[in-house]
C-alpha positions in Angstrom: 8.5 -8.2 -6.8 8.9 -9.9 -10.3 11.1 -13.0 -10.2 12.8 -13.1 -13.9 12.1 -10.4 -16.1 9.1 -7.7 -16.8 5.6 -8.8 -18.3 5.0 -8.4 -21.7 3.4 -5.0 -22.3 -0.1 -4.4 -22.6 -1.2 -5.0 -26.2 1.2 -7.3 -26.9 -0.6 -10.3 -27.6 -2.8 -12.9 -26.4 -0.4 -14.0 -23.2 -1.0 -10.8 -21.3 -4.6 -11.4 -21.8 -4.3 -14.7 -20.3 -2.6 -13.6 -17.3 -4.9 -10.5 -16.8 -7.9 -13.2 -16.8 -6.2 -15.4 -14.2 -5.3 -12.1 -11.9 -9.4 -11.3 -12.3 -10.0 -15.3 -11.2 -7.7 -14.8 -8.4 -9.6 -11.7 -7.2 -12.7 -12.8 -7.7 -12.0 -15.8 -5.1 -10.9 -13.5 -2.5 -14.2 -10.6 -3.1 -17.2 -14.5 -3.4 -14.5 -15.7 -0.2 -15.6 -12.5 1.6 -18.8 -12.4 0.7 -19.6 -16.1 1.5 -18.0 -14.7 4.9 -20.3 -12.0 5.6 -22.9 -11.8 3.3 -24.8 -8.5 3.9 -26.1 -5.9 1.1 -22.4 -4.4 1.2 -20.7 -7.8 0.3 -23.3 -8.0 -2.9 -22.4 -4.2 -3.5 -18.5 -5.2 -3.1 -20.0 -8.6 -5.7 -21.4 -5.6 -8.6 -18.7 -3.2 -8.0 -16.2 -6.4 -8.9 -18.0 -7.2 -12.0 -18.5 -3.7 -13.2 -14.8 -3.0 -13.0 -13.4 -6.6 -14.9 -15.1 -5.0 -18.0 -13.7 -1.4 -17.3 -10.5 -2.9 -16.7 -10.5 -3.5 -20.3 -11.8 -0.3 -21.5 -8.5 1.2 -19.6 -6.0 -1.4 -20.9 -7.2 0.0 -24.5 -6.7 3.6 -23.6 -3.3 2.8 -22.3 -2.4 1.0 -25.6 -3.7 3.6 -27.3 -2.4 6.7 -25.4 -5.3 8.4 -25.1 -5.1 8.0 -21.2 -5.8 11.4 -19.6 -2.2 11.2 -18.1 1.2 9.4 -18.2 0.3 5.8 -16.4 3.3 3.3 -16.2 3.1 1.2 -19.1 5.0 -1.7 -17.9 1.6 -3.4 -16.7 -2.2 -3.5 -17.3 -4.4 -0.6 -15.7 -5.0 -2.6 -12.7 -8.1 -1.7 -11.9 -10.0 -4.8 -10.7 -7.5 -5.9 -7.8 -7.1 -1.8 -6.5 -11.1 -1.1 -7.2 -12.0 -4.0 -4.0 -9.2 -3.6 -1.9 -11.0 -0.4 0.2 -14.3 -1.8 -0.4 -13.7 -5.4 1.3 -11.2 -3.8 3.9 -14.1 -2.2 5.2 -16.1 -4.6 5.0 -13.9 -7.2 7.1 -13.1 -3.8 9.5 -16.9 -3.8 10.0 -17.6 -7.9 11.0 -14.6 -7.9 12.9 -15.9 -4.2 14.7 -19.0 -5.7 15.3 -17.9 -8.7 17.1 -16.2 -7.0 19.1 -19.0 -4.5 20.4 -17.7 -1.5 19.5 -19.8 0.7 17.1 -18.0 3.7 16.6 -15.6 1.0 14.4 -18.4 -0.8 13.0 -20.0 2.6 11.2 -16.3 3.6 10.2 -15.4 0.3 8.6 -18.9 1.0 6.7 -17.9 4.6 6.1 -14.7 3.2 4.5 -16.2 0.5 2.3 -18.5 3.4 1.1 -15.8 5.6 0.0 -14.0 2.5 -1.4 -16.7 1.8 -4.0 -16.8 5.3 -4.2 -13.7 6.2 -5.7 -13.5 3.2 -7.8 -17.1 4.4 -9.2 -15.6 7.2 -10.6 -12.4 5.9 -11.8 -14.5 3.7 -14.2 -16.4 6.5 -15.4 -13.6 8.8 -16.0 -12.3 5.6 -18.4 -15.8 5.2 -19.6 -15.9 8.8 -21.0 -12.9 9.3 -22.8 -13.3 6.0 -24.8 -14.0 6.5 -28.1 -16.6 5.1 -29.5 -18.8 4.8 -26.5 -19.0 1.4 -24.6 -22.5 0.6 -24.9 -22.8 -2.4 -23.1 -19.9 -1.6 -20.7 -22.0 1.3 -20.0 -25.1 -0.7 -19.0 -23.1 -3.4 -16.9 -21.2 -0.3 -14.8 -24.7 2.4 -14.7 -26.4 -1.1 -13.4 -23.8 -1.9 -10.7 -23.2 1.8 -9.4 -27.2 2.3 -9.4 -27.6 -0.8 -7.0 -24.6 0.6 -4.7 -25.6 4.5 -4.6 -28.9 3.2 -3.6 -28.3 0.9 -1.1 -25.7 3.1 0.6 -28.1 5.8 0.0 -29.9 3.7 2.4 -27.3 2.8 4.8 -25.6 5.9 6.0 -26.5 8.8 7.8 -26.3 12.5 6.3 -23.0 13.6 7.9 -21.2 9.2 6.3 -22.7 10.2 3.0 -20.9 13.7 3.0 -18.4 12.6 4.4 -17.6 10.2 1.2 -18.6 13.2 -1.3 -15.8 14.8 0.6 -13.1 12.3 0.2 -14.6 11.7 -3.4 -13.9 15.5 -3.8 -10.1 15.2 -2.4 -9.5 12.2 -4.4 -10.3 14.4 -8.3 -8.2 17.5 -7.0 -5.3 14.5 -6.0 -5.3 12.6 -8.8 -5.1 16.0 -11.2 -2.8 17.2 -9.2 -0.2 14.4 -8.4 -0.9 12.0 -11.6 0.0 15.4 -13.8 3.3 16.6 -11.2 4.5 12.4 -11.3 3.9 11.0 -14.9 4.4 6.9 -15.3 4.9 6.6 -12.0 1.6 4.5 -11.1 -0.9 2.1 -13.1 -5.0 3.6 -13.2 -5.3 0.6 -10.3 -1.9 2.1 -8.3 -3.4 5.4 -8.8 -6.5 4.6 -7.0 -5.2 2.7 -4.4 -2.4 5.0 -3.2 -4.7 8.6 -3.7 -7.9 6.6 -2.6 -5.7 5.6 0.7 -4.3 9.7 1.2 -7.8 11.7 0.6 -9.5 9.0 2.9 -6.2 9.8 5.7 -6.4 13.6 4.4 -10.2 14.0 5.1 -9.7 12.1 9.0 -7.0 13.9 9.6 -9.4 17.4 9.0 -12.4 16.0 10.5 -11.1 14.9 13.9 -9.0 18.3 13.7 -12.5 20.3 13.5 -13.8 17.8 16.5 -10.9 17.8 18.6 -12.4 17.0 21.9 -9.1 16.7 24.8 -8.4 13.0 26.0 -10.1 11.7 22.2 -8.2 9.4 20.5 -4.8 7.7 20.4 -1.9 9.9 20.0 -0.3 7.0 18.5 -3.1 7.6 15.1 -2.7 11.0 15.1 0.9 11.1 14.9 0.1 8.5 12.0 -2.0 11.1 10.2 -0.7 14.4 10.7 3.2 13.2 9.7 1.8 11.1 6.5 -0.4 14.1 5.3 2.4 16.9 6.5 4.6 15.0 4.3 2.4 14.7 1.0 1.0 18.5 1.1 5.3 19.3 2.1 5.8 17.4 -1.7 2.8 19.0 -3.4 4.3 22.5 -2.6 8.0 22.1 -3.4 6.5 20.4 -7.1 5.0 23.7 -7.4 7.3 25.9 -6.2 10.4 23.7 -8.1 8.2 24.6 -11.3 9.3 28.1 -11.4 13.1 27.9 -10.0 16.4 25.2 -10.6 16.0 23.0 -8.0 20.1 22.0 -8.5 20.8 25.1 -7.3 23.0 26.2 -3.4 20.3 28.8 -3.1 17.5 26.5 -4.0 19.0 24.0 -1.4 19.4 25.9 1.6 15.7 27.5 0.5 14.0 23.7 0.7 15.6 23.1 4.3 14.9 26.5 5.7 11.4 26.2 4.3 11.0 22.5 5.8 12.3 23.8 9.1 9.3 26.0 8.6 6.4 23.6 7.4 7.8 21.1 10.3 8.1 23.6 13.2 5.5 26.1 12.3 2.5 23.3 10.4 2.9 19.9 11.4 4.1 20.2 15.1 1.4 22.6 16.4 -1.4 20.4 13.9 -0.1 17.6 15.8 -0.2 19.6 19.3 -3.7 20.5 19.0 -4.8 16.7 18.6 -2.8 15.1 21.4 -2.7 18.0 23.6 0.6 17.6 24.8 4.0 18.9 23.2 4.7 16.7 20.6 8.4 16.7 20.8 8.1 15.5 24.4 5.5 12.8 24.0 7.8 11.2 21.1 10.8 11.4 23.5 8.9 9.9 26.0 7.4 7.2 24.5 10.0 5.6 22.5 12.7 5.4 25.7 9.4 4.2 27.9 10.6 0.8 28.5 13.3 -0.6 28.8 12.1 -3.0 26.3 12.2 -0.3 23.8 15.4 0.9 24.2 17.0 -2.2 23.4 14.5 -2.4 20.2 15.6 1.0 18.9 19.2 0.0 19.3 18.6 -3.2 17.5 16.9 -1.8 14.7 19.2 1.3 14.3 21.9 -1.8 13.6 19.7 -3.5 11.2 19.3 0.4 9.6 23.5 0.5 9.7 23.3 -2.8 7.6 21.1 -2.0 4.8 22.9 1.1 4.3 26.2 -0.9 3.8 24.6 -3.0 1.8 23.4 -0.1 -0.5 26.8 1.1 -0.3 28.6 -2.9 -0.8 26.9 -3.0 -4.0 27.5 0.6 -5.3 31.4 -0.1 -4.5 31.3 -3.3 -6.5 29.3 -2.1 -9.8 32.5 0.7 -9.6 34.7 -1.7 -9.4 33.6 -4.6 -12.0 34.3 -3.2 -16.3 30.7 -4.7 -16.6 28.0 -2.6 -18.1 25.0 -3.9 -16.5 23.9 -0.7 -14.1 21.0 -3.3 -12.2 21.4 -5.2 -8.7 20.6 -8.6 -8.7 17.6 -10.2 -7.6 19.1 -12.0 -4.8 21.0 -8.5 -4.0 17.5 -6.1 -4.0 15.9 -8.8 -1.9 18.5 -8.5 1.0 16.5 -5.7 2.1 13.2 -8.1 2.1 15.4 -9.9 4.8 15.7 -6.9 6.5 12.8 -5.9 7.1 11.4 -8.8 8.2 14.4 -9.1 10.8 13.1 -5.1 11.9 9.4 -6.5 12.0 8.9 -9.8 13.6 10.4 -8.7 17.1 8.4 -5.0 17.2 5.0 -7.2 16.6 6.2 -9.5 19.4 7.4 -7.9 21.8 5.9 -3.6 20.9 3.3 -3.3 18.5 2.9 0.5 19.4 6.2 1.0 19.3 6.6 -0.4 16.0 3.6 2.0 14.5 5.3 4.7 15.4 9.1 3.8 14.2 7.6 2.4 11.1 6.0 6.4 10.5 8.9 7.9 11.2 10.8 5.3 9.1 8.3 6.3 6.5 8.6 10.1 7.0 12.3 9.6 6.4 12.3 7.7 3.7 9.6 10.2 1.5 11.6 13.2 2.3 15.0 11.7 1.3 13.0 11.0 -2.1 12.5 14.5 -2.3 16.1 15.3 -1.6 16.9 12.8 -4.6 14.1 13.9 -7.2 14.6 17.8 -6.4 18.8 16.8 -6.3 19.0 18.8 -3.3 22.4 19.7 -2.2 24.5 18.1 -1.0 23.1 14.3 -0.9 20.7 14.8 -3.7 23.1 13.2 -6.6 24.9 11.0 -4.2 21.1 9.4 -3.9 20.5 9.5 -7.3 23.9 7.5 -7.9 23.3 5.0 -5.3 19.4 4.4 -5.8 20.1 3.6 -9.5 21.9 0.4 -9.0 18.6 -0.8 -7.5 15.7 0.4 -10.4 13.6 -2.0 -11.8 10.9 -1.7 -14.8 8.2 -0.1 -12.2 10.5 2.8 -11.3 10.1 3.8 -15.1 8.6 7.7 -13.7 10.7 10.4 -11.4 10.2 8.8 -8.2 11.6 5.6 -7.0 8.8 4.0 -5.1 9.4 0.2 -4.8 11.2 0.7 -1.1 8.9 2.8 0.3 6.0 0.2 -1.3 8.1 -2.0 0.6 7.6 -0.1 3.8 4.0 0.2 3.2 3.6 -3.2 2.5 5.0 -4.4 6.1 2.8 -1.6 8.4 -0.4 -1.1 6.8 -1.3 -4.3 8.6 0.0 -2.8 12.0 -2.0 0.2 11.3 -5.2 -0.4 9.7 -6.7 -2.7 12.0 -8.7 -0.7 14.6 -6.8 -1.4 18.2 -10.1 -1.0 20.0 -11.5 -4.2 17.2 -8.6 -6.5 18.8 -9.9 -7.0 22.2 -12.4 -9.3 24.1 -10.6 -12.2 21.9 -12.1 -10.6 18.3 -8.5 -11.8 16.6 -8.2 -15.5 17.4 -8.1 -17.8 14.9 -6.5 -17.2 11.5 -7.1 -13.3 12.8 -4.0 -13.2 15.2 -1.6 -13.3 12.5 -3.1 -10.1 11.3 -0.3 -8.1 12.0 1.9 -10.5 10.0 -0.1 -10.0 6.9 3.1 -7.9 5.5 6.0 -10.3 7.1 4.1 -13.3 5.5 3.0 -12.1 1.9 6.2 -9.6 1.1 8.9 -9.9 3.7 8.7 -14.4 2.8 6.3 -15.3 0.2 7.7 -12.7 -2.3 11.3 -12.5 -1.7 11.6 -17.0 -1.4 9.5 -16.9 -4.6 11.7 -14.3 -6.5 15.2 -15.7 -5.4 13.7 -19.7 -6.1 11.4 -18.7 -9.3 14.8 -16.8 -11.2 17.6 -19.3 -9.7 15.7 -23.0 -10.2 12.0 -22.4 -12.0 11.4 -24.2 -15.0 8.0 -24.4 -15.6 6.0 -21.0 -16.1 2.5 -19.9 -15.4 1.0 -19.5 -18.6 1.1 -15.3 -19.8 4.0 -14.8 -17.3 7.5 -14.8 -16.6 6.7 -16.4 -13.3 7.3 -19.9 -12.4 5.4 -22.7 -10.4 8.7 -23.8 -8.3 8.6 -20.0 -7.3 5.1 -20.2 -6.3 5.1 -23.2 -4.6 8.5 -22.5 -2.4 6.5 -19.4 -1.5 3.6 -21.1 -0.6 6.0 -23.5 1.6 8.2 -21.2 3.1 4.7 -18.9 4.4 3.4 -22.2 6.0 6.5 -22.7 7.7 6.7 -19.5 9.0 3.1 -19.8 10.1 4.6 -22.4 12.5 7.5 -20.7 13.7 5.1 -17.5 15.0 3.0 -20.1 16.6 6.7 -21.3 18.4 7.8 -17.6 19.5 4.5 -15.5 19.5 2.5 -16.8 23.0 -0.3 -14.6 21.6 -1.2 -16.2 18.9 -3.7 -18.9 18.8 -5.3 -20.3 15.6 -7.9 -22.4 16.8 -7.7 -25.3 14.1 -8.2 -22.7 11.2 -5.4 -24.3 9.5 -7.4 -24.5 5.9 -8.3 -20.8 6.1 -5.0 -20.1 6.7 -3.1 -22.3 3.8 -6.5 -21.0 1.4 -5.6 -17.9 2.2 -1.7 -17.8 1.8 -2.3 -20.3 -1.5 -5.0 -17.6 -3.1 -2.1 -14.4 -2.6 0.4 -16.7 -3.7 -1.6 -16.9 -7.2 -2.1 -13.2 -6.8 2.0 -12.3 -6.7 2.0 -14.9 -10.0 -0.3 -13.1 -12.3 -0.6 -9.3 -10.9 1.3 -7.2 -12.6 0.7 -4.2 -10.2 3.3 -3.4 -7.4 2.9 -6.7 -5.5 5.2 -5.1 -2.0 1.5 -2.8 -2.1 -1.1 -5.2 -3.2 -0.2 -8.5 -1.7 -0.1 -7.8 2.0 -3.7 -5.7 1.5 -5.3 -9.1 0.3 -3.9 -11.3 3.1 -5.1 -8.5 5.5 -8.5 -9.3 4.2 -8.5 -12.8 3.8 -6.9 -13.4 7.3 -9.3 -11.1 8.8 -12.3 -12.1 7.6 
């Protein structure tokens, strides 16, 4: 999160271009670190798909000070496109070396399948900005028809019949999203934030549809299905109460008791037998079971329904003093909003040592609870939907400028997306030593300590700023610090972990995301913990 105060806007002048030219450095380290690492015909396709979209980039940013964007993007930031355009691509590529090392095939295709759909979606985010600029882009043109022509072919070339539909497929899921959700939730995300969150649901979307068609009893973790039947019951549960909310007051008793009646329905009647049909077992039952397995997990639970207790009387601690204080400023402080940082990382570092499972499938439901109490509070569904809206306020910042208020469950994201997008069949036979084990901690590392020490350091003591920002070097360099000393401290409590002298790696890596959080003006609880994924993996 930002440490002082919001980025100029784009247009503005010739800082913002600075720091949009250090961001593309940044990335560009981490896609030539990654392709140094592996360097196969995907890497070079993840190389042109990198170039091609640092000059789109630009061709966005102009639409977006223009207005002549096809929808409403937030315009506290640049379009973002060149840090969200190689996230999928070299996540899949990183899924596939790792896959591959550790003899499993199956993975080694799918992390393929995924860098595919990656470059993919970001193909056609740069032409939808290539055709509605005015005049034409010549040379822009040239750069992005060259760089898509040399991937289309060589994946053309790489996958089978049923990996290239498969893509189209996702590809397909991806337009209908992005008309669909980008029109229902204007300002709300950047071109990049747009790509990156509805690149990440039609990829989950399209799993979830193709291992429901090829259900096969005893296939596949319950663990991942739970995963992708709750995320995907709970976007298509949003996409029909926009609709319906179109044509009837949402404020109203009757339309209340109508959106829990009809959630009772879509939970009990869609999403629990969708669920049943994967896992073959009564869903209800499995959950029960499995979270009270251990006694391990019992005393978990309790511990993090404590921590839950806490950040809800913090939410409430800070509502009760803006009442009370005759001051007009309506916005938590940064040390306040970052509490929750501390939180989190309190809830995270003891599931990933002691339960990872158990902590994928508390952070779903976690997540699950958090996106349907953001429905209560956008549709102000009786009776806690303006009690939400009252409390969430206090904690807005500049990215919250649409409908929805996105930075916590951002948050959320940022800490389990590395707990569930590594493969668990990848992680055996000794495929995560090194720099590897701290996988898991990607989030912990990048969000729940790098960001929150640089934000409370960079506004309370930084001086000197990065030059085009608002953010500091005595931010970055506490950040940068505090990481490597929590580096040490999971190499004192986690047994598993074993780095195998890939100390530089490690500080290269923590240093380059560091940089990243300085300049990026994209939602950094999403972005950072993504890159560290990559670079730790790789």
């Amino acid at each position: 999160m930002t440490r002082e105060c919001a980025p100029p806007a784009p247009g503005s002048g010739a800082p913002l271009s600075g720091s949009v030219l250090a961001e593309a450095a940044v990335v560009f380290v981490v896609v030539l670190s990654i392709h140094a690492a592996v360097w196969d015909r995907y890497s070079w396709c993840a190389v042109a798909l990198a170039v091609q979209a640092f000059y789109v980039q630009y061709k966005w940013d102009r639409l977006l000070q223009q207005g002549s964007a096809v929808f409403q993007f937030r315009t506290s930031a640049n379009s973002g496109l060149l840090p969200a355009s190689v996230v999928m691509p070299l996540l899949g590529l990183v899924m596939k070396e790792r896959c591959q090392a550790a003899g499993n095939p199956y993975f080694e295709r799918f992390g393929i399948v995924v860098a595919a759909t990656g470059m993919a979606v970001a193909l056609f985010s740069s032409v939808l900005a290539l055709g509605i600029t005015r005049p034409v882009p010549t040379n822009t043109c040239v750069i992005s028809g060259l760089a898509g022509g040399v991937i289309i072919y060589i994946m053309k070339h790489s996958l089978s019949v049923g990996e290239v539909i498969e893509v189209l497929e996702v590809l397909l899921i991806f337009v209908y999203l992005n008309m669909i959700l980008l029109y229902l939730l204007p300002r709300c995300f950047t071109p990049g934030e747009a790509l990156l969150v509805l690149g990440g649901i039609s990829f989950m979307l399209n799993q979830l549809i193709k291992r429901s068609l090829t259900v096969v009893e005893s296939q596949g973790d319950p663990v991942d299905f739970f995963l992708l039947v709750v995320l995907v019951g709970m976007v298509l549960m949003g996409i029909f109460f926009s609709t319906l909310f179109v044509f009837m007051d949402s404020g109203t008793w009757a339309s209340s008791i109508f959106f829990h009646l009809m959630t009772c329905v879509l939970g009990l009647g869609v999403v629990l037998p969708w669920l049943h049909r994967l896992i073959h077992r009564n869903p209800l039952l499995w959950l029960f079971q499995f979270l009270f397995q251990t006694e391990t997990r019992v005393y978990l639970l309790a511990y993090w329904s404590l921590l839950a207790t806490l950040a809800c009387l913090v939410v409430l601690y800070q509502n009760a003093k803006r009442s009370s204080s005759d001051s007009k400023k309506h916005q938590a402080p940064t040390i306040a909003r970052k509490y929750f940082h501390f939180i989190v990382v309190a809830t995270y570092i003891p599931g990933i040592i002691f339960d990872r499972p158990l902590l994928y499938v508390a952070a779903t439901v976690c997540l699950a609870v958090f996106i349907f109490l953001e429905y209560v509070r956008y549709f102000r569904i009786k009776p806690l939907g303006h009690t939400l809206r009252s409390l969430l306020s206090l904690f807005l910042d500049e990215r919250d400028s649409g409908p929805l208020i996105l930075t916590h469950i951002y948050l959320l994201l940022g800490m389990s997306l590395p707990i569930w997008l590594v493969p668990r069949p990848c992680t055996q036979k000794g495929s995560l030593g090194g720099a590897r084990a701290l996988v898991p901690y990607a989030g912990v590392l990048a969000v729940g300590v790098g960001d929150t020490v640089a934000s409370i350091f960079g506004s309370t003591m930084g001086e000197i700023r990065w030059p085009g920002t608002k953010k500091t070097f005595e931010g970055t360099m506490t950040s940068i610090f505090a990481q490597i000393i929590s580096v040490a401290l999971i190499l004192i409590f986690d047994s598993g972990v074993d780095l195998n002298y890939s100390y530089a790696w490690i500080l290269g890596s923590i240093s380059t995301v560091s940089l990243l959080e300085a300049y990026t003006t994209q939602i950094d609880n999403l972005l950072l913990p993504l890159y560290l994924l990559i670079l730790l993996m790789a």
